[in-house]
Kinemage of the C-alpha trace (Angstrom):
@kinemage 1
@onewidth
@group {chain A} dominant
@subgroup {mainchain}
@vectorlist {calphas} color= white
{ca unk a 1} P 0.000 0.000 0.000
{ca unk a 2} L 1.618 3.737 -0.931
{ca unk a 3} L 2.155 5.579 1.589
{ca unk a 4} L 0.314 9.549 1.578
{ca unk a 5} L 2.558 12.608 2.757
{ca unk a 6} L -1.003 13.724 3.969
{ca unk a 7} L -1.051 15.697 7.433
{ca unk a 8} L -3.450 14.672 10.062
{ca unk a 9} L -3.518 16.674 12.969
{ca unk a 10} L -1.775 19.792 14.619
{ca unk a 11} L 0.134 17.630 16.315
{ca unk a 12} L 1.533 16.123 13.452
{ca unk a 13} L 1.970 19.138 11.311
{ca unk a 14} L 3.775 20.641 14.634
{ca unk a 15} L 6.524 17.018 14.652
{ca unk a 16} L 6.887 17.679 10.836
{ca unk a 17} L 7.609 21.117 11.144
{ca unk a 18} L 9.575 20.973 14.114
{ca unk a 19} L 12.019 18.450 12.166
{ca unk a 20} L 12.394 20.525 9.196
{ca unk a 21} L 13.262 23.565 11.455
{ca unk a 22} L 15.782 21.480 13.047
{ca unk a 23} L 17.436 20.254 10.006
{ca unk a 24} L 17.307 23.006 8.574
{ca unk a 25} L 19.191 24.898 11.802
{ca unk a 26} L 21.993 21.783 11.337
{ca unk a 27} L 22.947 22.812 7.688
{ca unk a 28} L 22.754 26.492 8.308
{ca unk a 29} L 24.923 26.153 11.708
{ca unk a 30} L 27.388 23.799 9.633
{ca unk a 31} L 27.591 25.853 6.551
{ca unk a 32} L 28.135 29.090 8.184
{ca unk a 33} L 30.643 28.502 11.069
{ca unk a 34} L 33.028 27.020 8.765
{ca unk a 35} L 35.286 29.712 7.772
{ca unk a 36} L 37.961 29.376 4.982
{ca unk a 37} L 40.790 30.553 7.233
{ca unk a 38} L 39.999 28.098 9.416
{ca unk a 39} L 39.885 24.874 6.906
{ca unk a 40} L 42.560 21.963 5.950
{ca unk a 41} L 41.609 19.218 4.266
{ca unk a 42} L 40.227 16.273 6.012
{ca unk a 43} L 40.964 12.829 5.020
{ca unk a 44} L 37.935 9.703 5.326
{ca unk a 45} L 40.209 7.867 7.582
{ca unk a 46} L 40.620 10.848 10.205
{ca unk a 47} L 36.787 10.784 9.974
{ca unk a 48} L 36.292 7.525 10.892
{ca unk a 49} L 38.714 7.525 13.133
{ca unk a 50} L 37.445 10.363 15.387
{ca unk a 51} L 33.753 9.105 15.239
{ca unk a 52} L 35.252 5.902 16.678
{ca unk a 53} L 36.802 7.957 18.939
{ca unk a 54} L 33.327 9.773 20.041
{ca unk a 55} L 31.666 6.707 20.601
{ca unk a 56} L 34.028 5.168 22.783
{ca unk a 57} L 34.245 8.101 24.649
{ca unk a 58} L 30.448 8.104 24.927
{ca unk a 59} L 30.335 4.084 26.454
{ca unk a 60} L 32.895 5.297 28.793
{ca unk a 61} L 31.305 8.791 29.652
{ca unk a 62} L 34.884 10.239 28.600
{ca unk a 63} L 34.461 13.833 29.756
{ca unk a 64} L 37.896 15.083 28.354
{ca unk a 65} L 37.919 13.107 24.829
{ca unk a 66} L 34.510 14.538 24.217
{ca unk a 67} L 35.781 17.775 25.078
{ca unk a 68} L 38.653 17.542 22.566
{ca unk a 69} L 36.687 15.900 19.610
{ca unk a 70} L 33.445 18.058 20.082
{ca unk a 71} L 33.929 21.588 17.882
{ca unk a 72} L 32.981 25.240 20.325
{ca unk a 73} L 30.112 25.608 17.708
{ca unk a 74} L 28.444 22.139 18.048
{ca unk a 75} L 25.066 21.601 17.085
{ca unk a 76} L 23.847 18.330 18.116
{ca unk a 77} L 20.162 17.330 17.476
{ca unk a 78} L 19.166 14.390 19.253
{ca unk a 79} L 16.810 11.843 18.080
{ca unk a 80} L 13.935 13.248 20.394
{ca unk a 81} L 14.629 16.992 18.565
{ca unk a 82} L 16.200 18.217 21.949
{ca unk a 83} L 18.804 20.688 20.448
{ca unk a 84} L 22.363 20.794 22.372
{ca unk a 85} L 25.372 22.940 22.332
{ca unk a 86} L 28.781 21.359 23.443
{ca unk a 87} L 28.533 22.594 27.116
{ca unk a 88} L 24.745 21.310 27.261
{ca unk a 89} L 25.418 18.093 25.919
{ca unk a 90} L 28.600 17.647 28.146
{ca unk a 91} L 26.602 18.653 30.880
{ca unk a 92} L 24.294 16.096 30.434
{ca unk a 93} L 26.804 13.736 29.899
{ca unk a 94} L 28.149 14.729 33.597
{ca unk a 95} L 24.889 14.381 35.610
{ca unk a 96} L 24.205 10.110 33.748
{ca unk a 97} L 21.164 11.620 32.099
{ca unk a 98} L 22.367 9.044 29.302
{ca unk a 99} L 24.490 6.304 29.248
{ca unk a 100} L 25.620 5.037 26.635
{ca unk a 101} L 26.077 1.246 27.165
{ca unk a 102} L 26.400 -0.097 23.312
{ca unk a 103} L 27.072 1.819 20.327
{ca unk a 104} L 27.130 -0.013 17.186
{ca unk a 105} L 27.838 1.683 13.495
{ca unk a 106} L 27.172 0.309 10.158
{ca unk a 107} L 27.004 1.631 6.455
{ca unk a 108} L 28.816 3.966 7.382
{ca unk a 109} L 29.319 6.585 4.488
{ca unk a 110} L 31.848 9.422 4.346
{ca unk a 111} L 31.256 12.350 1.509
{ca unk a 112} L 34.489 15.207 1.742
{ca unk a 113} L 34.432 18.846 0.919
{ca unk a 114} L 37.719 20.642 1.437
{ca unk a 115} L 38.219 20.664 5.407
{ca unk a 116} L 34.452 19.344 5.622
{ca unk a 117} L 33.134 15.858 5.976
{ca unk a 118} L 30.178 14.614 6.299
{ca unk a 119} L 29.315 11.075 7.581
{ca unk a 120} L 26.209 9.511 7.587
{ca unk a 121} L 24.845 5.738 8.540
{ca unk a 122} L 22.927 3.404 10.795
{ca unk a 123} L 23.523 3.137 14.557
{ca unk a 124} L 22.359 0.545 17.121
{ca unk a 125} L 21.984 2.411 20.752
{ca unk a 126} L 21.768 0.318 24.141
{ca unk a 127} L 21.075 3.466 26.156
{ca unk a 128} L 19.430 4.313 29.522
{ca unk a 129} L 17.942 7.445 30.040
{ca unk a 130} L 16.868 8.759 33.588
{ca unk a 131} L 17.594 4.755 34.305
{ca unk a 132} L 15.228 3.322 31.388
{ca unk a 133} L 16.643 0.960 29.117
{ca unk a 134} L 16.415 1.663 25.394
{ca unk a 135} L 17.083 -0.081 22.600
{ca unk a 136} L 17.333 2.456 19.326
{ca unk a 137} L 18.002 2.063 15.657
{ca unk a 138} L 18.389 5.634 14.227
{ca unk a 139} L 20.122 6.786 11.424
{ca unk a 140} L 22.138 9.563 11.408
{ca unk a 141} L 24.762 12.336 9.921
{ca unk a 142} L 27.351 14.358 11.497
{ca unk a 143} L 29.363 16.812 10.098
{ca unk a 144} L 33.240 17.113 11.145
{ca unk a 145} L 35.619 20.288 10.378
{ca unk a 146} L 39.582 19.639 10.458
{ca unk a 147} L 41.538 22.859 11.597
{ca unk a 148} L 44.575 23.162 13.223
{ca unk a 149} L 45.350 19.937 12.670
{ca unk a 150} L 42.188 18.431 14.540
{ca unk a 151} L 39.032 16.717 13.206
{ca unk a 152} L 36.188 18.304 15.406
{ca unk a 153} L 32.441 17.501 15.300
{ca unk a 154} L 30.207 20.344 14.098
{ca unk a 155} L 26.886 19.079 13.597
{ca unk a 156} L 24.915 15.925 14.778
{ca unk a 157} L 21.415 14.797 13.786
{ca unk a 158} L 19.971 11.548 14.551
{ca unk a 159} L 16.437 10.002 13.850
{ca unk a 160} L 14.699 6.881 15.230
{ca unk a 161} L 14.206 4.348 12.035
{ca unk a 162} L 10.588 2.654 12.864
């Protein structure tokens, strides 16, 4: 059976449009904090690399790693469409509102532009949140910056495949 883009609901119209505005604040913030002066091109491997490095640092609620690989101008969108900057989302971090327990990436795609990569695929969560197991499947892009000589995460946007 095809499925209809058809809206039902306020509430619906309100999740649709709330998404949108959210993606559309990732691009913007990743397009226009990236400076030229500021740029050196980035490699897949260092990519890769310091996601691997992120997500480690996540399952072992790394304060100081996260620090280093996560970029003054994050932007990170959770799954939920709670919006983060790098001190929020460290804070969390701090006070166990998440834990990450299992992080597991696959397809994992990486497109370069310049000093600019971004890297996009499927990720299975084992989380608890204020003590609640989860088990998620979202998909998800970030967007990494390499300047003076450091990869840095920019921009983060994950959502919850049914």
């Amino acid at each position: 059976m095809a499925q209809s883009l058809c809206i039902q609901g306020d509430a619906e119209l309100d999740r649709l449009l709330k998404h949108v505005f959210c993606t559309v604040a990732v691009w913007c913030s990743a397009v226009f904090t990236v400076s030229a002066a500021d740029c050196e091109p980035v490699q897949a491997e260092e990519v890769l690399q310091a996601e691997q490095s992120r997500l480690s640092s996540q399952m072992q609620n790394n304060l100081d790693r996260m620090s280093e690989l996560l970029d003054e101008r994050l932007v990170y969108v959770r799954n939920s469409g709670v919006v983060d900057s790098k001190s929020s989302y460290l804070e969390s971090m701090r006070k166990g509102h998440t834990i990450y327990e299992l992080i597991e990436h696959t397809n994992d795609s990486v497109r370069i532009h310049g000093c600019v990569a971004i890297l996009t695929g499927l990720g299975k969560y084992d989380v608890r949140i204020a003590q609640k197991p989860l088990n998620l499947l979202l998909r998800y892009h970030s967007i990494w910056h390499k300047s003076q000589g450091k990869v840095k995460l920019i921009s983060w946007q994950a959502t919850k495949v049914p």
